[in-house]
C-alpha positions, 0 to 999 in steps of 0.5 A: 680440467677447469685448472687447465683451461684457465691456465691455458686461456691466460697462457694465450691471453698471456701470449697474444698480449704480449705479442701485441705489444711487442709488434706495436714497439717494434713497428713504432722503433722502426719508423722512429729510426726510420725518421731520424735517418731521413732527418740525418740524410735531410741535413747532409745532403742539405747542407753538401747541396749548400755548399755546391751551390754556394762555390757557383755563386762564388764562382760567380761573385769572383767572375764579377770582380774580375771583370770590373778589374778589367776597367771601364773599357768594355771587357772583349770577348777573348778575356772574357771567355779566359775569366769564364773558363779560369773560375770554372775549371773545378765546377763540376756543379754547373753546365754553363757559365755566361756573361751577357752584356746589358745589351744582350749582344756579344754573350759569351760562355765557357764553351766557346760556341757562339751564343745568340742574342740574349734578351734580358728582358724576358728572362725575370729572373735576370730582372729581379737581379738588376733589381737587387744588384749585387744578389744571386738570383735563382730562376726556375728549371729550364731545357737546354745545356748551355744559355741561348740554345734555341727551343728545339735544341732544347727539348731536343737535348733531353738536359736540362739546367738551373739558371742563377743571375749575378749583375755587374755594376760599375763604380758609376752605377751602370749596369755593364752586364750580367754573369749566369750560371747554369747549374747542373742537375743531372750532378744533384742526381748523381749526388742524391744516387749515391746515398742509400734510401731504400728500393722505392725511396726518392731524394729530391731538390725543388725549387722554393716555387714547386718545379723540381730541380733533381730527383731520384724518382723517375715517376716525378718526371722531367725536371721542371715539373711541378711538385706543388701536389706535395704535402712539403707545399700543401701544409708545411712551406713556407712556415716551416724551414725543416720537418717530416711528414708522412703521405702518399706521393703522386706515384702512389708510394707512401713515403716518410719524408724529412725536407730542409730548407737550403739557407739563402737559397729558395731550394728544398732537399727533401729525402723520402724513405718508402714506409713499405721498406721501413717496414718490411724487417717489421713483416717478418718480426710480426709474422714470427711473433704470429707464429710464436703466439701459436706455437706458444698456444699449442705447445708447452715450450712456447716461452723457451721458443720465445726467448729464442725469438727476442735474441733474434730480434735484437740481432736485427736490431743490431745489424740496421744499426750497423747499416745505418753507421754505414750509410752515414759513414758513406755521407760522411765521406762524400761530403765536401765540408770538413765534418768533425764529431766529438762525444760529450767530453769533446773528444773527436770520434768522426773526422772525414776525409774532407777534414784531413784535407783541410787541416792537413791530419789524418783521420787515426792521428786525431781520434780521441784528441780533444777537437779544440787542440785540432782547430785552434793553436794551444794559446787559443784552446780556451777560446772554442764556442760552447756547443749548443744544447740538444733540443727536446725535437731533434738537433740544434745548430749554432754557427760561428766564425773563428780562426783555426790552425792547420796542421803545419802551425798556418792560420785561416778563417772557418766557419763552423756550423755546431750542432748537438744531437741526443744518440742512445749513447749521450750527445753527440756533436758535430762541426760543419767546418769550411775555410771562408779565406776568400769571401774575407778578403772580399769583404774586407775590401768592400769594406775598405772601399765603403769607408773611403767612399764615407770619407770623401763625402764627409771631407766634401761636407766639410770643406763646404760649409767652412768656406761658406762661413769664410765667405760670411765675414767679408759679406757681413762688412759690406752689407753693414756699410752699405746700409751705413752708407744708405744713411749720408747723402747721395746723388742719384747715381750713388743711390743706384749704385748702392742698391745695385751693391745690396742687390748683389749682397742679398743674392750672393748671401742666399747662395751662401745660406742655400750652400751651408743648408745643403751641406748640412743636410748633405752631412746629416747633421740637421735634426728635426724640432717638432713642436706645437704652431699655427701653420696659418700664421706660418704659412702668412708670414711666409706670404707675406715675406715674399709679397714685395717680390711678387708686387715688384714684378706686377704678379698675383699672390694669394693663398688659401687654407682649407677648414679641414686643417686644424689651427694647430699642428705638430711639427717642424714650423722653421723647416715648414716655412724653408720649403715654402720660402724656397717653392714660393721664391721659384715661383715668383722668380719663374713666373714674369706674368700672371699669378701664384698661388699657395693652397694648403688642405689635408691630402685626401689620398693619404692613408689613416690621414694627418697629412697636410698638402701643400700645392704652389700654382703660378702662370710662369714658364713651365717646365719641359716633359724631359726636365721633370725627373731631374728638377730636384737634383743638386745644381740643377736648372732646366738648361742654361738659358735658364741660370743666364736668365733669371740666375740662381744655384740650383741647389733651393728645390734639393734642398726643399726635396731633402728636408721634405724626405727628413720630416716623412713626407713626399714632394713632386711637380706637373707642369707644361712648357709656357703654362706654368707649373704646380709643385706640390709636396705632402707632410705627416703632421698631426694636430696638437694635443690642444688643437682648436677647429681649423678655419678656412681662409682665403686672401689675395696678399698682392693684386695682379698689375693692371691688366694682367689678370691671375689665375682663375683659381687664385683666391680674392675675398679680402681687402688688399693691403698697402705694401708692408713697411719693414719689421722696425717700421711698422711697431711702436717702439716701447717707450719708457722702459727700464733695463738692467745690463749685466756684464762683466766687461766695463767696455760693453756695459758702457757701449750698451747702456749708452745705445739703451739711454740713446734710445731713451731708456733708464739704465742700470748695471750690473758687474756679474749674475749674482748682483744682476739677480739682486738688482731684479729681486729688489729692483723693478725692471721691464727687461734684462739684457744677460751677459753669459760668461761672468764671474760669480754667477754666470747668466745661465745661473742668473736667468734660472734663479730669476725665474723662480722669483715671485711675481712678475719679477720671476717673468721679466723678459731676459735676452741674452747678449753674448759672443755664443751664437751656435744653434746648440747655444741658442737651445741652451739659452732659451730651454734656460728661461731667456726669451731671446738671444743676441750674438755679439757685436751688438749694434744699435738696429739689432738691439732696437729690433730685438726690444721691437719683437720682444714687446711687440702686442700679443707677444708673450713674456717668454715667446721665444723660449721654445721656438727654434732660431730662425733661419737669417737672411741677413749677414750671420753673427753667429759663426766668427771666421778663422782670419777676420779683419782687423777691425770692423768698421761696420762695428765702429759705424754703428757705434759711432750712430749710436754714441757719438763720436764725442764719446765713442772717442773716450770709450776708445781712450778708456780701452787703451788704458785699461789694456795692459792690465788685461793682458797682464789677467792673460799672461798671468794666469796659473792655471786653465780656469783663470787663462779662461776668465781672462781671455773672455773678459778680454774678448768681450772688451775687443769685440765691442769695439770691432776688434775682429781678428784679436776677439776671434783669438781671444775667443780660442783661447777661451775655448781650449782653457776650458777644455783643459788644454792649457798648452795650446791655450798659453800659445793661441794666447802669444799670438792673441796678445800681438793681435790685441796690441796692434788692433789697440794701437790702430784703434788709438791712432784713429781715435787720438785728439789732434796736437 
């Protein structure tokens, strides 16, 4: 009995275990599968929502175009209605199509009905799409069938819509109007009812916001309803772009929910599968395994009885299988996109109707083919995309774009959608296929457009600064004779005159420099040079260069630095001291009467600090209310009384605004019309590694006139200055020195050392780097002037193995002399130890006022070696013109001052000599290297001489024998050599004795 009894009570223990756990597998496999056919259900329908709602965009995108097509004309409402109506007659997704012009009158929709006047204003969602021009911008579910249907109608109508914006804008930037489609949510619905989800299930689309778009459930409500109760934006959104959950929704069903995020679209599918359904198959298998346990319990076939009850269920497992093949046979079906699904071999194992249409194959003619021989041509077989691996959480997506064939050999581009998923038979992948021919060709236009539009701006850059540079030469010739002319005797009249030509000048060449920096920065060809400096010396110097403007019209001029800055900062010092420059010279030039002041102090509104302000203040005519917005537009004045009045380009505030942009900071200006103006601007500048503490500073630089009196803010703590004598003037000339001149031409060693002896220095020279080098190791000397290009060693070299001479031999000042004056050369120069460079010709006044700077006190052995060049106000030397003159007979002044006509004749003499032997070193040369050598030592004899348009030549002949193209080096040569005989000949004509 006891036998009995155990053996029973392990027969039921046996029995109630078994069906225990069987009901706990059996429960959990059902909501497994439960969940991957939401997931599944998710993602189709996601992605046949995307697609629906990417053709209205479409739709819209090419309604745009064809408007713009239209031309600038505005578009009537007759061909505007024909556009509408021809874009949307296979659109079964939306309810209306509509175009507003900007002005909200004269709207028109596919229907034909009349359509109020549109406010655009109220409508955000149009807002937020002239914001983003170009965009589609989704707004949230509303009432009404059509756009402008009034309130009553609306609510009346029971319908309802999902508007979408597009803006149209024209080649100027003006906004002509808006294109809005209303979609339809009743063909969401539609869709969504199509797909099986169960007696109690619920398909929704949400807006990203919480109002519902479409859904299944007639408990949600009207559309438009908010669904933010929803777990979807409670927990998940917007961390997460897809997932599941399961919860009770708002009417009271649980439901096991998968959602997806649409892409580019702030919609949500979300598929909800009633647990109560899922588990209704689960009921009955429990209540069977119930009443087996019994039967077991009470009867002794209970395991026969059993068995009998497994194969059961496996039947049911089999026929849901074979319902969820079914459903997704149904999705695949209906779907609009080509989908193709291959097994682990690539072999195609699903190919929907969708995918026929598009390849032109039928469905029984592709199964089991390999799915690269039906998308690509034979030759491109290899080229198909790995499939993406199957994640640990679900399937994985890998989108691409290639270039597939149809089935009568024609190509077009798709793009394809991969995705990999783990079924109970292996990995199954599938490509979600669409042909994306027109938006192509849409973006190849607008990208053909896009370049053009480059292209334009750059050859505008370009022509800009030649001309410029054209326009340089012939100023540098008239400046440099009229200071020649300064310098003989003149009447009254003569004087005034003369003054009037250097006014002239100095105008007309700041209008050049203002049009060679705005065409850089318009090019983006300026870079920034961030280095340690003392912005109070900056700022001095600045106010100091402008006080004999300010004294000159009986104006105030003071600044004034706060204690708050440091002494040193890092920063673009020059590009700091070209936006004072330009403030302060408005300033003065607007201002006939009163004061301008200069305040620099750190910007107290500035987050995390390190910002300096700077505000210029004066007393002038101010600027009209309506003016402010475009004051710091290209060629801008305030009107044209202005620009008659006090003359000026318009392009100095651009240019300030532009380089203010460059370095991080932000610019502006208050002003009233006949009180004067405050044009401020702020910079991200902080202190240096080593910064001392800043000092506050206050001065008055110019006194007002008698009777005017400054600003009551203005600054006067200090003494006031007599007006500053120009920069050779007020320095001691080094007296005493003894200068080493290396060059390799005899010609400029001569005109060089002859201007030094003038100016009572001992000269010695030297014929290439490598003497130039002994002669500083042995010799001791107080400053080297550097040729660059020389035989043996060129002064590059020179100046590197000087500096790491010992001693005070190693720290002699070196300045360059050379015919290379580009920005890039002058870094080149200075990052190699020379503290200063000298473009060629070199007169006697740059020379003097180079040695002047270099010496001045307090000038350090190699100042200059990390300061970028400063912007010239005088005539540049550093960019030759494509056609000089002939000769220049500024250069032949100069020389003529410097030397002596006496021996400026035997100079003359000496070239006309020893010209045939170079132009023998020209045509002789055998190779690249050496038509280089000959050219340069050629061009340095000529442009010592004023030889302008023959050293311009030789200059080009150089460049492309270095560059290794000998050809056109040999035939810029010929013309070279004709130049250099006749500007010899005429200089030897000029210079011959009398008979």
């Amino acid at each position: 009995m006891t036998w009995v009894i155990v053996g029973g009570a392990l027969m039921i223990a046996a029995t109630i275990g078994l069906v225990v756990s069987e009901l706990a597998l059996a429960r959990h496999a059902t909501l497994a599968r439960t969940e991957k056919l939401g997931q599944s259900m998710a993602r189709m329908l996601a992605e046949q929502t995307f697609r629906s709602i990417d053709a209205a965009a479409l739709t819209m995108h090419a309604v745009a175009d064809a408007i713009l097509q239209a031309g600038d004309r505005r578009a009537g409402p007759e061909l505007v209605r024909d556009i509408l109506r021809s874009r949307t007659r296979t659109s079964t997704e939306l309810r209306d199509l509509a175009y507003v012009p900007a002005d909200g009158d004269g709207a028109v929709d596919v229907t034909g009905n009349p359509v109020p006047r549109i406010d655009l204003a109220r409508l955000t969602y149009v807002q937020e799409a002239i914001r983003r021009p170009g965009k589609i911008i989704f707004g949230q579910p509303a009432a009404g069938r059509h756009l402008g249907e009034s309130t009553a109608a609306a609510e009346l109508s029971g319908q309802f819509h999902l508007p979408m914006a597009r803006t149209v804008i024209n080649r100027e930037g003006y906004l002509l109007g808006v294109v809005i489609a209303l979609l339809n949510p009743d063909f969401f619905t539609s869709s969504f009812e199509a797909v099986d989800a169960g007696q109690q299930g619920a398909i929704r689309l949400i807006h990203y916001d919480g109002p519902l778009a479409a859904s299944t459930a007639p408990a949600d409500g009207p559309i438009g309803s908010s669904m933010r109760a929803l777990p979807i934006f409670q927990m998940l959104l917007p961390g997460a772009e897809r997932g599941t959950y399961r919860a009770f929704d708002p009417d009271g069903i649980e439901r096991l929910t998968a959602f997806r995020v649409l892409r580019t679209y702030p919609l949500v599918v979300a598929v909800g599968i009633s647990v109560s359904d899922a588990l209704d198959s689960w009921r009955q298998e429990a209540m069977s395994f119930l009443m087996l346990g019994g039967a077991t319990v009470l009867l002794v076939g209970a395991a026969v009885l059993l068995l009998w009850r497994q194969i059961a269920i496996l039947h049911r497992r089999e026929r849901a299988l074979a319902d969820s093949e079914a459903l997704k046979s149904g999705i695949l079906s209906s779907a609009a996109d080509g989908i193709i699904s291959t097994d682990e071999d690539g072999r195609i194992i699903e190919f929907n109707p969708s995918a026929e249409r598009i390849f032109g194959r039928s469905r029984a003619a592709v199964l089991g083919r390999p799915m690269s021989s039906i998308i690509l041509s034979s030759d491109q077989a290899g080229e198909f995309p790995h499939m993406p691996e199957a994640g640990s959480e679900g399937a994985t997506e890998r989108r691409v774009e290639l270039q597939a064939m149809r089935a009568n050999g024609s190509m077009f581009p798709a793009e394809i959608t991969l995705t990999a998923t783990e079924g109970e038979d292996g990995r199954v992948f599938t490509a979600y296929l669409r042909d994306i021919t027109r938006r192509r060709r849409a973006e190849e236009e607008l990208h053909t457009a896009r370049e053009r539009a480059d292209e334009a701006n750059r050859a505008k850059s370009e022509f800009l600064a030649t001309i410029s540079h054209e326009i340089r030469t012939p100023m540098n010739g008239i400046m440099g004779m009229a200071s020649i002319l300064k310098e003989t005797p003149l009447s009254p009249d003569q004087l005034r005159y003369l003054r009037t030509i250097e006014t002239s000048s100095e105008s007309l060449l700041r209008l050049i420099n203002d049009l060679l920096d705005f065409s850089r920065i318009d090019a983006g060809r300026v870079e920034l040079e961030a280095s340690d400096f003392e912005l109070a010396a900056t700022a001095a110097g600045v106010v100091e260069l402008m006080a004999p403007l300010a004294r000159a019209k009986g104006l105030a001029l003071a600044w004034q630095l706060d204690a708050g800055i440091p002494a040193n900062l890092h920063g673009d010092a020059e590009r700091v001291r070209q936006v004072l420059l330009n403030l302060l010279g408005n300033a003065i030039k607007f201002t006939d009467a009163g004061s301008v002041d200069l305040a620099i102090g750190p910007d107290r509104d500035a987050a995390g600090g390190a910002v300096v302000r700077f505000t210029i203040a004066d007393t002038g005519i101010g600027i009209p209310a309506e003016a402010l917005g475009r004051i710091f537009g290209r060629f801008e004045q305030v009107d044209a009384s202005i620009t008659r009045r006090f003359g000026g380009t318009g392009l100095g505030l651009a240019i300030a605004k532009r380089l203010v942009e460059l370095m991080g900071g932000e610019i502006g200006v208050e002003s009233r019309p006949g009180e004067g103006s405050r044009f401020w601007f702020t910079l991200p500048m902080p202190a240096a590694a080593d910064a001392r503490p800043g000092v506050s500073r206050s001065e008055l630089v110019v006194a007002p006139a008698p009777g005017v009196r400054p600003r009551q803010d203005a600054a006067a703590t200090s003494p006031l200055p007599s007006p500053s004598p120009g920069p050779a003037s007020n320095l001691a000339e080094p007296a005493h020195l003894n200068v080493l001149v290396a060059d390799d031409n005899p010609t400029n060693q001569q005109v060089v050392a002859t201007i030094l002896r003038g100016l009572g220095y001992r000269v010695a020279l030297a014929d290439d780097g490598r003497q130039a080098l002994e002669q500083v190791r042995i010799g001791d000397f107080d400053l080297v002037l550097m040729d660059i290009q020389m035989p043996e060693m060129s002064g590059v070299e020179a100046t590197q193995h000087i500096r790491r001479l010992p001693g005070s031999r190693g720290s002699v000042p070196i300045v360059a002399a050379t015919a290379m004056g580009s920005p890039q050369d002058r870094d080149a120069f200075l990052a190699a130890g020379m503290n200063a460079v000298l473009v060629k010709p070199i007169t006697r006044a740059t020379l003097q006022r180079a040695i002047i700077d270099l010496f001045r006190p307090g000038a350090g052995a190699r100042e200059g070696a990390r300061a970028s060049p400063p912007r010239q106000d005088g005539p540049s030397m550093i960019a030759a013109p494509a056609e000089p003159a002939v000769i220049d007979h500024a250069v032949l002044a100069e020389l003529a001052t410097a030397l002596g006509p006496g021996d400026l004749a035997a100079l003359v003499l000496q070239l006309v000599q020893r010209m045939p032997g170079l132009a023998a070193a020209v045509n002789d040369a055998g190779d690249a290297p050496a038509l280089a050598a000959a050219a340069h030592a050629l061009s340095g004899s000529l442009r010592s001489f004023g030889l302008a348009r023959a050293a311009s030549l030789a200059q080009q002949v150089e460049t492309l024998a270095r560059r290794g193209d000998l050809g056109g080096a040999r035939r810029s040569a010929e013309d070279l050599l004709r130049a250099a005989e006749h500007g010899v000949g005429l200089l030897g004509r000029m210079f011959a004795a009398p008979a």
